[in-house]
N, CA, C and O atoms as CSV, one atom per row, in Angstrom:
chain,resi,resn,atom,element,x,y,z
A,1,UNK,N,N,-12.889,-9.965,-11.678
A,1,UNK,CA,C,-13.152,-9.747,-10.275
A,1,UNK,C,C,-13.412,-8.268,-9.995
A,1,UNK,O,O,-14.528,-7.846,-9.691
A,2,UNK,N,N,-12.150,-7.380,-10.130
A,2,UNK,CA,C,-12.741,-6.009,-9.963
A,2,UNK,C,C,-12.582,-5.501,-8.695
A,2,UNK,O,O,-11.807,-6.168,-8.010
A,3,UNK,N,N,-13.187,-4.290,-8.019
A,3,UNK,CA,C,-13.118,-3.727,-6.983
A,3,UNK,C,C,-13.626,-4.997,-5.740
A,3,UNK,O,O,-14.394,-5.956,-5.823
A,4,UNK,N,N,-13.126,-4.672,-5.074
A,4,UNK,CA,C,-13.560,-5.490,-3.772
A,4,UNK,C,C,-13.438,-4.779,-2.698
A,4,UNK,O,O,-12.306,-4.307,-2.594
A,5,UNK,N,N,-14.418,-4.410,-1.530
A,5,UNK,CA,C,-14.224,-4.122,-0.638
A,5,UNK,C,C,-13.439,-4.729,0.917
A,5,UNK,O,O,-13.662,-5.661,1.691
A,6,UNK,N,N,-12.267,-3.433,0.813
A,6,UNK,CA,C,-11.201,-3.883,1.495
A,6,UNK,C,C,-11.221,-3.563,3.211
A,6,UNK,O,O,-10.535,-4.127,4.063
A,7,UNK,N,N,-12.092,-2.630,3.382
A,7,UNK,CA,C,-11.987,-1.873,4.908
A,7,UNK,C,C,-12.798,-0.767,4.637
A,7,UNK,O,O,-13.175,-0.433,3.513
A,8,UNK,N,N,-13.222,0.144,6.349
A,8,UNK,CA,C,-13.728,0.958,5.851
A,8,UNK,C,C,-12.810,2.000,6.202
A,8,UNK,O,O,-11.857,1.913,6.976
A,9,UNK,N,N,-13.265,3.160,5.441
A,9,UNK,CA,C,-12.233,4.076,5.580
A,9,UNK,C,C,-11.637,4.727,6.865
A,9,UNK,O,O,-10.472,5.081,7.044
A,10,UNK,N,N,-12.752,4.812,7.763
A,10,UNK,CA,C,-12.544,5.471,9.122
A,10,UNK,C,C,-12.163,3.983,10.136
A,10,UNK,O,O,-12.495,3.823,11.310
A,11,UNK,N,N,-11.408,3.051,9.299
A,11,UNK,CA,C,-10.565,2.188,9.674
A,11,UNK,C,C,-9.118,2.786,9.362
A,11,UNK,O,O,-8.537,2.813,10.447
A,12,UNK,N,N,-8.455,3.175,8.573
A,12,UNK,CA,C,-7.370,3.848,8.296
A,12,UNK,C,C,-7.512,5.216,9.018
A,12,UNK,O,O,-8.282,6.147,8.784
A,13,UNK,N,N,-6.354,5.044,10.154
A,13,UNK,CA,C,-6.380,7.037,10.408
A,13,UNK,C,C,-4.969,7.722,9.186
A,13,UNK,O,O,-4.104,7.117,8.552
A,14,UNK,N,N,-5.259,9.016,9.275
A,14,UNK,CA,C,-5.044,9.723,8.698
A,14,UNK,C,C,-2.873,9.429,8.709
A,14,UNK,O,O,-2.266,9.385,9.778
A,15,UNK,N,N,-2.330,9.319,7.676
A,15,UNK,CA,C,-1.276,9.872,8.088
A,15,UNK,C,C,-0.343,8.235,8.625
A,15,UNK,O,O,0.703,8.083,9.257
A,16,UNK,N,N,-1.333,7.227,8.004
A,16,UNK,CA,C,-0.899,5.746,8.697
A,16,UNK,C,C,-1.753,4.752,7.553
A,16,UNK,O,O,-2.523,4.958,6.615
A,17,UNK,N,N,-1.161,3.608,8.193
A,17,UNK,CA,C,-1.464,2.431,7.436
A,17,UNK,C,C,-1.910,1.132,7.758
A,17,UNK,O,O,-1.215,0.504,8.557
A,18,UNK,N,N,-2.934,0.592,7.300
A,18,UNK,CA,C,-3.660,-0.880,8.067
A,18,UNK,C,C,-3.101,-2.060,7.086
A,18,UNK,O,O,-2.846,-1.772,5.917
A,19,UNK,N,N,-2.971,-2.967,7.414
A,19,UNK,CA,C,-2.690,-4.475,6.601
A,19,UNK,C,C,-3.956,-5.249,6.420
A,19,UNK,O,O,-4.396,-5.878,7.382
A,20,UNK,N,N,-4.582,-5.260,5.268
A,20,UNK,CA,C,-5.994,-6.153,5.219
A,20,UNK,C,C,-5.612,-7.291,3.697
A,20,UNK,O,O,-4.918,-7.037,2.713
A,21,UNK,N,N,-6.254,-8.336,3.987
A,21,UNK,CA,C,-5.940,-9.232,2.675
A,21,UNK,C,C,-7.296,-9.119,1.361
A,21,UNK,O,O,-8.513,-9.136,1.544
A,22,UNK,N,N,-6.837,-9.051,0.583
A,22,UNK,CA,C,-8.159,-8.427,-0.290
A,22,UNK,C,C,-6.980,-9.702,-1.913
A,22,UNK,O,O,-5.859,-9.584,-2.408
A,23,UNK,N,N,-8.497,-11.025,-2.161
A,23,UNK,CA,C,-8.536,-11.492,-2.374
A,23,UNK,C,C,-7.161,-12.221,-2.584
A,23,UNK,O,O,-6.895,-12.643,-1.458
A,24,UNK,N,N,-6.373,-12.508,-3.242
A,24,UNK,CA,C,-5.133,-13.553,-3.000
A,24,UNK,C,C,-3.995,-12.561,-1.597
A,24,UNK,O,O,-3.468,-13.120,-0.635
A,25,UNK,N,N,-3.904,-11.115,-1.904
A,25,UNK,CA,C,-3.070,-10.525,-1.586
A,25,UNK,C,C,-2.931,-9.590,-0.185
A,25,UNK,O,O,-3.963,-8.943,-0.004
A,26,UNK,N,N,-2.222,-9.436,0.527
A,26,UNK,CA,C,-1.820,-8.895,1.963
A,26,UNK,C,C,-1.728,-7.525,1.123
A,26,UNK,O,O,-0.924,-7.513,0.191
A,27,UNK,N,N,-2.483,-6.381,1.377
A,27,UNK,CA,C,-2.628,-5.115,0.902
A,27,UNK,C,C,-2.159,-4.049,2.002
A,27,UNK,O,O,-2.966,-3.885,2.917
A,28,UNK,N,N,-1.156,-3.412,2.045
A,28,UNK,CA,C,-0.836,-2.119,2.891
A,28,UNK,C,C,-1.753,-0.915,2.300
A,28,UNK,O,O,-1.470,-0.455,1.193
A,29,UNK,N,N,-3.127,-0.280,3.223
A,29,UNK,CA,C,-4.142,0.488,2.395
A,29,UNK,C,C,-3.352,1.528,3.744
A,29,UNK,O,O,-3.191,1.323,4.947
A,30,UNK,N,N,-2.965,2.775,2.757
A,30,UNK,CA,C,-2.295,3.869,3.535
A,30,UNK,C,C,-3.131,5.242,3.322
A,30,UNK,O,O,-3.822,5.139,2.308
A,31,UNK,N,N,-3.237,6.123,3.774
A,31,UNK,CA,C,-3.741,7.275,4.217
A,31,UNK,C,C,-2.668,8.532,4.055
A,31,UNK,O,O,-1.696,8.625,4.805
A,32,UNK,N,N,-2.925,9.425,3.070
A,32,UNK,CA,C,-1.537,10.497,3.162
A,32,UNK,C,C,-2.535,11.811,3.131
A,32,UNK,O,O,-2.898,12.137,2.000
A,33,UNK,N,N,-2.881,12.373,3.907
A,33,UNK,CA,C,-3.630,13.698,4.010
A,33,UNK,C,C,-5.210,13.109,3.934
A,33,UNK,O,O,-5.783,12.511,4.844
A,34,UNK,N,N,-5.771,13.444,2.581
A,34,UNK,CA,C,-6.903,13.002,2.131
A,34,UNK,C,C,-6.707,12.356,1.002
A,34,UNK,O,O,-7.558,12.580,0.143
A,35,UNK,N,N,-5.928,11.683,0.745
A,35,UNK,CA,C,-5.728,10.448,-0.322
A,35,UNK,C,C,-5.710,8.887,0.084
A,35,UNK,O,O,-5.378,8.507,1.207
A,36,UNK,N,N,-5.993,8.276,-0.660
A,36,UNK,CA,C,-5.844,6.471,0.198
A,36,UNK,C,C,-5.129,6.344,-1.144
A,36,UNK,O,O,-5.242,6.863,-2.255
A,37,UNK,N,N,-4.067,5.110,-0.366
A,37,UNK,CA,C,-3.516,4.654,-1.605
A,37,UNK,C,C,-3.647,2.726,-0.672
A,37,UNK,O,O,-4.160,2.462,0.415
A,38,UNK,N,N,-2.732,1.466,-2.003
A,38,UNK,CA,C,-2.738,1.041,-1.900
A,38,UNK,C,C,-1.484,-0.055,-2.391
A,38,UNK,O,O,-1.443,-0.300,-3.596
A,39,UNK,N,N,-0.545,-0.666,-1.565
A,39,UNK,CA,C,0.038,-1.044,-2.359
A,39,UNK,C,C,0.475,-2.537,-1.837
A,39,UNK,O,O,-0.077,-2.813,-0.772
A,40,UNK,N,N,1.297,-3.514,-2.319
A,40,UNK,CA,C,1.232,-4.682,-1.739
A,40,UNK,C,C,2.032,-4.561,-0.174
A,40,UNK,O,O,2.835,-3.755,0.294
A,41,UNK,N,N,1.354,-5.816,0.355
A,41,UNK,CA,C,2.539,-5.149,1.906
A,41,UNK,C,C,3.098,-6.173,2.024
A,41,UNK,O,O,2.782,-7.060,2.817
A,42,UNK,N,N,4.119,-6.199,1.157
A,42,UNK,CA,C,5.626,-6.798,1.488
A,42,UNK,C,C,6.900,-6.211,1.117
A,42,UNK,O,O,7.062,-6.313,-0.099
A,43,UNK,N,N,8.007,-5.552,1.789
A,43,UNK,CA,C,8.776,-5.426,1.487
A,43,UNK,C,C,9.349,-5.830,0.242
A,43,UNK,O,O,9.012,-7.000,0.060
A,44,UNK,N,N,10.082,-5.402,-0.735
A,44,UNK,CA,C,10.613,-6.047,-1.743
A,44,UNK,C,C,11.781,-6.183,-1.089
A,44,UNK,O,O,12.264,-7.276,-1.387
A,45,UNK,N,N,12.490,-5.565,-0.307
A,45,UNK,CA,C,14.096,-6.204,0.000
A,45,UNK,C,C,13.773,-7.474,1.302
A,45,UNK,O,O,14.391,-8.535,1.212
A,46,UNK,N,N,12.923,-7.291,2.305
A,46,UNK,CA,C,13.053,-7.949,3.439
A,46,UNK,C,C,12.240,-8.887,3.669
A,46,UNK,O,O,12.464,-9.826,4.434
A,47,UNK,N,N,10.690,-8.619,2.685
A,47,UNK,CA,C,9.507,-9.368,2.748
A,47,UNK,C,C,9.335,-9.365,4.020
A,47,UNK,O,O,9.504,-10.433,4.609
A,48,UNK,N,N,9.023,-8.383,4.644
A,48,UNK,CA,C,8.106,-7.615,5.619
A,48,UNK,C,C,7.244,-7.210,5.195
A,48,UNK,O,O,7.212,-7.098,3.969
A,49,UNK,N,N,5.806,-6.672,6.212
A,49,UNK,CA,C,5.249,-6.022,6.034
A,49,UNK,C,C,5.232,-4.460,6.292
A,49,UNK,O,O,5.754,-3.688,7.096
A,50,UNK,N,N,4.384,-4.379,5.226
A,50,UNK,CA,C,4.696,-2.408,4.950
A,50,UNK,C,C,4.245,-1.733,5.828
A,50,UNK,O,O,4.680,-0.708,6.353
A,51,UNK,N,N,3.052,-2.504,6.058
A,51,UNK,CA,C,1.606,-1.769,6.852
A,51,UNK,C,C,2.262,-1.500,8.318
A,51,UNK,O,O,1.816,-0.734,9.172
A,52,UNK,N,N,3.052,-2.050,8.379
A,52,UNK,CA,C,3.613,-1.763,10.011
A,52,UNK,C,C,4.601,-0.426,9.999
A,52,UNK,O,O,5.361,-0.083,10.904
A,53,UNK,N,N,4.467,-0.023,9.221
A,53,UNK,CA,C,6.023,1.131,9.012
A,53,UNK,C,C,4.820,2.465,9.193
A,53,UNK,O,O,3.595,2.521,9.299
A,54,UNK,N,N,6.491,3.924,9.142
A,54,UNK,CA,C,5.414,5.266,9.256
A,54,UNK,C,C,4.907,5.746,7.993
A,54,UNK,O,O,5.796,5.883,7.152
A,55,UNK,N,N,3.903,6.001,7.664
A,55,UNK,CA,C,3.620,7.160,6.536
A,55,UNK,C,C,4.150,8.576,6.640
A,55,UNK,O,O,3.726,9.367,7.483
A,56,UNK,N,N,5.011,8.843,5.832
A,56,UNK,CA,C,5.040,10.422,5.935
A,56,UNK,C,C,5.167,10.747,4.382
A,56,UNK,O,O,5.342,9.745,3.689
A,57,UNK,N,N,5.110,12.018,3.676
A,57,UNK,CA,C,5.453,12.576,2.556
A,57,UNK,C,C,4.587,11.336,1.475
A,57,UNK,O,O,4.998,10.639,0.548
A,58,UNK,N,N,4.193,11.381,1.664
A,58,UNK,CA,C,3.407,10.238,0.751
A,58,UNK,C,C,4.394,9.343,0.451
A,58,UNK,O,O,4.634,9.108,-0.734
A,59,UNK,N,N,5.201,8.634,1.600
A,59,UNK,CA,C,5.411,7.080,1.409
A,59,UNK,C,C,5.767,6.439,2.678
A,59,UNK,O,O,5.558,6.948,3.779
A,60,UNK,N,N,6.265,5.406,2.494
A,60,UNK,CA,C,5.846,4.498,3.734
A,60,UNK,C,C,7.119,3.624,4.343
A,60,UNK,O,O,7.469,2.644,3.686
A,61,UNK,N,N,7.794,3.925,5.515
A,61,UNK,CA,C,8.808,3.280,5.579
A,61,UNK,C,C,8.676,1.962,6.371
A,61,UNK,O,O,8.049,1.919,7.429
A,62,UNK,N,N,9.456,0.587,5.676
A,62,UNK,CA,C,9.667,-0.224,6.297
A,62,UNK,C,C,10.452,-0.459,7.504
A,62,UNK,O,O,11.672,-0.297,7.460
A,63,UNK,N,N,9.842,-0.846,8.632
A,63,UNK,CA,C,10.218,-0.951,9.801
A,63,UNK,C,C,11.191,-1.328,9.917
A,63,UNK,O,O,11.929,-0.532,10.498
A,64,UNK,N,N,11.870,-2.703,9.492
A,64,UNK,CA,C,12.968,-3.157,9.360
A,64,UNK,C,C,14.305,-2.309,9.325
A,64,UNK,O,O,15.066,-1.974,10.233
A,65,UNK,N,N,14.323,-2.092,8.036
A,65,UNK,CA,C,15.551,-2.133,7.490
A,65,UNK,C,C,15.556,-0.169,7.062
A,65,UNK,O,O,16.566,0.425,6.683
A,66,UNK,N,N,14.372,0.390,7.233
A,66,UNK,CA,C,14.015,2.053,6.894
A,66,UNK,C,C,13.778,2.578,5.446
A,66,UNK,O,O,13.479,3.696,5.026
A,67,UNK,N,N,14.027,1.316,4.790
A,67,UNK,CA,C,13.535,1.390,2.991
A,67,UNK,C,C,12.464,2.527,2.669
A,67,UNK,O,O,11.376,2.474,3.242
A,68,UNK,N,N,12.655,3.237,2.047
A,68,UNK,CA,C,10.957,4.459,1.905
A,68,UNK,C,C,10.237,4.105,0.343
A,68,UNK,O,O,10.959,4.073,-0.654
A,69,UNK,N,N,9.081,3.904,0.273
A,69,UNK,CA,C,8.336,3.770,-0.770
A,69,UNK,C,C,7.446,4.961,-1.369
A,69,UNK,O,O,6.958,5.877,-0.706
A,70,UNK,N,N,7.354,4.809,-2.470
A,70,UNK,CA,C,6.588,6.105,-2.753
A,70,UNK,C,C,4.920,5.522,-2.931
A,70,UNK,O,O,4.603,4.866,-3.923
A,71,UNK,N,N,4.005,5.835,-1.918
A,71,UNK,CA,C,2.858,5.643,-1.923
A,71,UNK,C,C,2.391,5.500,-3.654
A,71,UNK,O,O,2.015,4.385,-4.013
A,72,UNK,N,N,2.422,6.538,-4.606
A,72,UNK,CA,C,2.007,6.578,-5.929
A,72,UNK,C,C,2.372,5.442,-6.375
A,72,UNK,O,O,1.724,4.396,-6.383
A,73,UNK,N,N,3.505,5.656,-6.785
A,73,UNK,CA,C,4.304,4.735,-7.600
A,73,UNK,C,C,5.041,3.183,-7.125
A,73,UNK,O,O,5.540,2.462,-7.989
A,74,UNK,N,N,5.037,2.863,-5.941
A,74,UNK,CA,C,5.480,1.823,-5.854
A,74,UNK,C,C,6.890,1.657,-5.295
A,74,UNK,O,O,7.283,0.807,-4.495
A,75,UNK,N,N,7.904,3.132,-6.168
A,75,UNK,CA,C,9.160,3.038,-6.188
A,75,UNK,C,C,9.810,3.359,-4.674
A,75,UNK,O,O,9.604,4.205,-3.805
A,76,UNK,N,N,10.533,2.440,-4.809
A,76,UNK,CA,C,11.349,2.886,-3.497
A,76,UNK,C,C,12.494,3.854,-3.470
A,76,UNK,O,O,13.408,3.721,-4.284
A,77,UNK,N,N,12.502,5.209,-2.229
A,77,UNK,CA,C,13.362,6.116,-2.398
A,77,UNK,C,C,14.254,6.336,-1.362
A,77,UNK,O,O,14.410,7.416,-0.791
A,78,UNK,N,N,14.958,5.089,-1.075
A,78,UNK,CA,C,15.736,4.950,-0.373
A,78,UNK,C,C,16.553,3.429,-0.289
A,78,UNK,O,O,15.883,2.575,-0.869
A,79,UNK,N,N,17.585,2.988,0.177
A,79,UNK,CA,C,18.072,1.825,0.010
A,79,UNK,C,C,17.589,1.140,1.414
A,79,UNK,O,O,17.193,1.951,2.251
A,80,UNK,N,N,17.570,0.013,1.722
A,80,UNK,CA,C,18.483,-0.761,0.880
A,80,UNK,C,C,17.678,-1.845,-0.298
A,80,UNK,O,O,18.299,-2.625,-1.021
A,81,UNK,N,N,16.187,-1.682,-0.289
A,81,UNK,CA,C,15.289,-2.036,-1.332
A,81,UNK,C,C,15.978,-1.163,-2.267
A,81,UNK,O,O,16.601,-0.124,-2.046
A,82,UNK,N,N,15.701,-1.905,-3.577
A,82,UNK,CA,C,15.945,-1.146,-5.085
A,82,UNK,C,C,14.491,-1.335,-6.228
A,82,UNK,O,O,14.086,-0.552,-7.086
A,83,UNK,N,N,14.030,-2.517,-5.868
A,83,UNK,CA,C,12.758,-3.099,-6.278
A,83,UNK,C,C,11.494,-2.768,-6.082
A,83,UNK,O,O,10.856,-3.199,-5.121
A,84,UNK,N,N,10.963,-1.903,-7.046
A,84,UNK,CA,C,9.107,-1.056,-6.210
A,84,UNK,C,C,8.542,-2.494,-5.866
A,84,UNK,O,O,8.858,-3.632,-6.213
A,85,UNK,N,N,7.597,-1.974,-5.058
A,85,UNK,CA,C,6.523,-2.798,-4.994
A,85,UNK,C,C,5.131,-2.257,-5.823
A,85,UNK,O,O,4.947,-1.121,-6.259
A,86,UNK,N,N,4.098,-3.569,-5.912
A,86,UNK,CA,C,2.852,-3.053,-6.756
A,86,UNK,C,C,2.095,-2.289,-5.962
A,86,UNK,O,O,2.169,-2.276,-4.733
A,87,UNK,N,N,1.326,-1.612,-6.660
A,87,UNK,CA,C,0.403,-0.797,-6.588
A,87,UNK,C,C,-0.703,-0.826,-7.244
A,87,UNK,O,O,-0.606,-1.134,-8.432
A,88,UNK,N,N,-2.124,-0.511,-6.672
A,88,UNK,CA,C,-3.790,-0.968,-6.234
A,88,UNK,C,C,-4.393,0.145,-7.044
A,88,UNK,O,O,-4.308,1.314,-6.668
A,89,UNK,N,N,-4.832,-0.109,-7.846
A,89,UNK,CA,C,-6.402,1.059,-7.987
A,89,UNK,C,C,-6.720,0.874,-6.854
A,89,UNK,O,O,-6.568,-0.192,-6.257
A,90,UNK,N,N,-7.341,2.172,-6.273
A,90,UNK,CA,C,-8.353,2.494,-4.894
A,90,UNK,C,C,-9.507,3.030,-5.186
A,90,UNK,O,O,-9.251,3.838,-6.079
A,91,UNK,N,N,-10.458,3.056,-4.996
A,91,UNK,CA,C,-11.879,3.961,-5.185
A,91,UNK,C,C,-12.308,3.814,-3.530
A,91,UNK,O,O,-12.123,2.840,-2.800
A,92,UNK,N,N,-12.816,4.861,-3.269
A,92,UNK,CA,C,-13.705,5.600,-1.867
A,92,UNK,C,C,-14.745,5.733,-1.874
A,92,UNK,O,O,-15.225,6.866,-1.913
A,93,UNK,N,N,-15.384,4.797,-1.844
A,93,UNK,CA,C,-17.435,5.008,-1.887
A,93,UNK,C,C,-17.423,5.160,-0.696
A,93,UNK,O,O,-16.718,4.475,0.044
A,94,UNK,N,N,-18.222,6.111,-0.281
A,94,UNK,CA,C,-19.085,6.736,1.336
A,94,UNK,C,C,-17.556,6.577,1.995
A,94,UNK,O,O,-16.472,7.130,1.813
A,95,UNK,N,N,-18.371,4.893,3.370
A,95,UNK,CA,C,-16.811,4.903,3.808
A,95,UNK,C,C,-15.923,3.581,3.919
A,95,UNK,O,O,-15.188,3.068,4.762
A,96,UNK,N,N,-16.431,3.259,2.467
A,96,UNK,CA,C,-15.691,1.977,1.594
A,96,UNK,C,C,-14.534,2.496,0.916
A,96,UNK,O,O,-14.468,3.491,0.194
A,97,UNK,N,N,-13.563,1.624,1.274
A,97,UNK,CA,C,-12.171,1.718,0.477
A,97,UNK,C,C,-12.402,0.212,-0.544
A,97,UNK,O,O,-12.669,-0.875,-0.032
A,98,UNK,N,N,-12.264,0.388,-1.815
A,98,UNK,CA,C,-12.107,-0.715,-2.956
A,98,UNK,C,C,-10.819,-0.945,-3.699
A,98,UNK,O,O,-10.214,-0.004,-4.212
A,99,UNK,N,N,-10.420,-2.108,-3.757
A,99,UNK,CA,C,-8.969,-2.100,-4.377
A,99,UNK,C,C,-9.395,-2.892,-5.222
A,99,UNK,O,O,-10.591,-3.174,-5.301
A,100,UNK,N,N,-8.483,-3.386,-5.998
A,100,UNK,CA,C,-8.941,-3.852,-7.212
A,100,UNK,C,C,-7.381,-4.596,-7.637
A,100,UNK,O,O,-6.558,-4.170,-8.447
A,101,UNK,N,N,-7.330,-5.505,-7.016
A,101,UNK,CA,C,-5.864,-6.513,-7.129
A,101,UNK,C,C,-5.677,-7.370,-8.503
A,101,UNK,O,O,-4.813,-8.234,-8.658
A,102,UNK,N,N,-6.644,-6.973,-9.474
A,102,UNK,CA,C,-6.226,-7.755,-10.905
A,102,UNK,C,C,-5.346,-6.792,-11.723
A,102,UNK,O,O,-4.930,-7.332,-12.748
A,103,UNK,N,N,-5.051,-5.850,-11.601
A,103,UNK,CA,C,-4.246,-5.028,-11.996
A,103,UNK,C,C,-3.566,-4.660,-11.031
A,103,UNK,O,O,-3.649,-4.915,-9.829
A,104,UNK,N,N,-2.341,-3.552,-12.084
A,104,UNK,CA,C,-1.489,-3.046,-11.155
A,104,UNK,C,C,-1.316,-1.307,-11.440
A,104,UNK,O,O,-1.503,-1.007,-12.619
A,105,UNK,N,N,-1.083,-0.488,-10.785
A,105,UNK,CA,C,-0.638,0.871,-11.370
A,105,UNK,C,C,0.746,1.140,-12.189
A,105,UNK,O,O,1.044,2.052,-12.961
A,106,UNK,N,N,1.335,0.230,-11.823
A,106,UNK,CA,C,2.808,0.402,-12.322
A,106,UNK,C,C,3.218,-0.547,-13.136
A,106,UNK,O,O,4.056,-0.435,-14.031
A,107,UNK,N,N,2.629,-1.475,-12.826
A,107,UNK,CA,C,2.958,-2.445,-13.835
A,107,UNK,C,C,3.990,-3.520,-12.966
A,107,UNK,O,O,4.991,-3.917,-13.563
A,108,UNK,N,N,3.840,-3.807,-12.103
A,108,UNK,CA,C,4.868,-4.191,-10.827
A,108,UNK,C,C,3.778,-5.333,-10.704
A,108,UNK,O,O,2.608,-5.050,-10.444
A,109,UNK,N,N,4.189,-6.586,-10.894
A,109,UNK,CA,C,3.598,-7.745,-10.617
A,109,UNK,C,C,3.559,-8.406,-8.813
A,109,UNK,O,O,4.585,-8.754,-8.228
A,110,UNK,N,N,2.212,-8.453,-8.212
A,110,UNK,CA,C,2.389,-8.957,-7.183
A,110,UNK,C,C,2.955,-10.152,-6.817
A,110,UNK,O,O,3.228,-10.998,-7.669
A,111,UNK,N,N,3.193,-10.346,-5.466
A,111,UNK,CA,C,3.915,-12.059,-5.349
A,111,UNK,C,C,2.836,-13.329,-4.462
A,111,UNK,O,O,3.227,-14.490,-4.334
């Protein structure tokens, strides 16, 4: 399958995060300065979505419960999640964001 176009970029503002489904999976595509990242949007402790939480420091807190994720990596740096979530190859053509949900960055299997 491969890259798929997920949104366009000047759909994500800067500094925040949109919820789009890009082929089986609910994708939190986040914005940290001039980087896009991508990672699944469900909570691993609450199975919430991510995309609704703040971006700051390059990660993303769940609304719920205040869990912080690390945009890169998946890992969560804060309790009461202990469990990363996966993480997206992204590519940025013009003002296409592409994720690419057959892999993972971390090795963190989606659900």
């Amino acid at each position: 399958m491969g890259f798929e176009l997920a949104c366009a970029l000047s759909d994500v503002p800067t500094d925040e995060a949109i919820g789009v489904t890009v082929g089986a999976f609910d994708v939190a595509v986040a914005r940290a300065g001039d980087e896009v990242f991508a990672l699944q949007d469900l909570c691993s402790h609450a199975a919430v979505a991510l995309s609704e939480g703040e971006v700051e420091d390059c990660t993303i807190e769940c609304w719920l419960h205040g869990s912080r994720f690390d945009l890169r990596t998946g890992k969560p740096s804060s309790f009461p999640a202990t469990e990363p979530v996966a993480t997206f190859p992204v590519e940025v053509r013009d003002d296409g964001v592409y994720i690419d949900t057959t892999t993972t960055l971390n090795g963190v299997r989606p659900t």
